[in-house]
C-alpha positions, 0 to 999 in steps of 0.5 A: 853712824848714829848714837842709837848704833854704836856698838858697846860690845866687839867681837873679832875672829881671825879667818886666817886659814893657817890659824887653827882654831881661828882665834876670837876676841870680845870687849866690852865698854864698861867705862862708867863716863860713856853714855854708850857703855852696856851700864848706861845703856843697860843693854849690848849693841853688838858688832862682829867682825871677820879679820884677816892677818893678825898673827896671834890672841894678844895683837886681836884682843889689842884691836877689839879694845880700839875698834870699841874706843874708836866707835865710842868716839863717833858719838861725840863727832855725832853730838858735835857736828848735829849740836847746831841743829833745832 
């Protein structure tokens, strides 16, 4: 993953057949220090992701904030691993 592709925005929906209506969460990166949030960026990178078991709305919105944090982070692995390069 590169810096340009990491995602600010994240929206998750159940596919469980026995959630009806399937049950959906969006997060967005706000956080003024990250240079991958929609204000530093002035634009949404959106990612979307079917899940499966995931029992009800607050343990989704819980994963859709992680997976936002998560790959914020591989920005800074990004920077990290290429800082030695020309």
């Amino acid at each position: 993953m590169t810096p340009f592709s990491v995602p600010n925005v994240v929206i998750l929906r159940t596919n469980n057949s026995d959630i009806t209506p399937p049950l959906s969460s969006v997060y967005e990166n706000h956080n003024a220090d990250s240079p991958t949030s929609i204000e530093s960026r002035g634009r949404e990178i959106v990612y979307f992701e079917d899940v499966q078991d995931v029992p009800n709305q607050a343990i989704l919105n819980d994963l859709a904030r992680k997976e936002v944090i998560r790959k914020d982070r591989c920005i800074f692995a990004y920077r990290t691993n290429n800082s030695n390069t020309a």
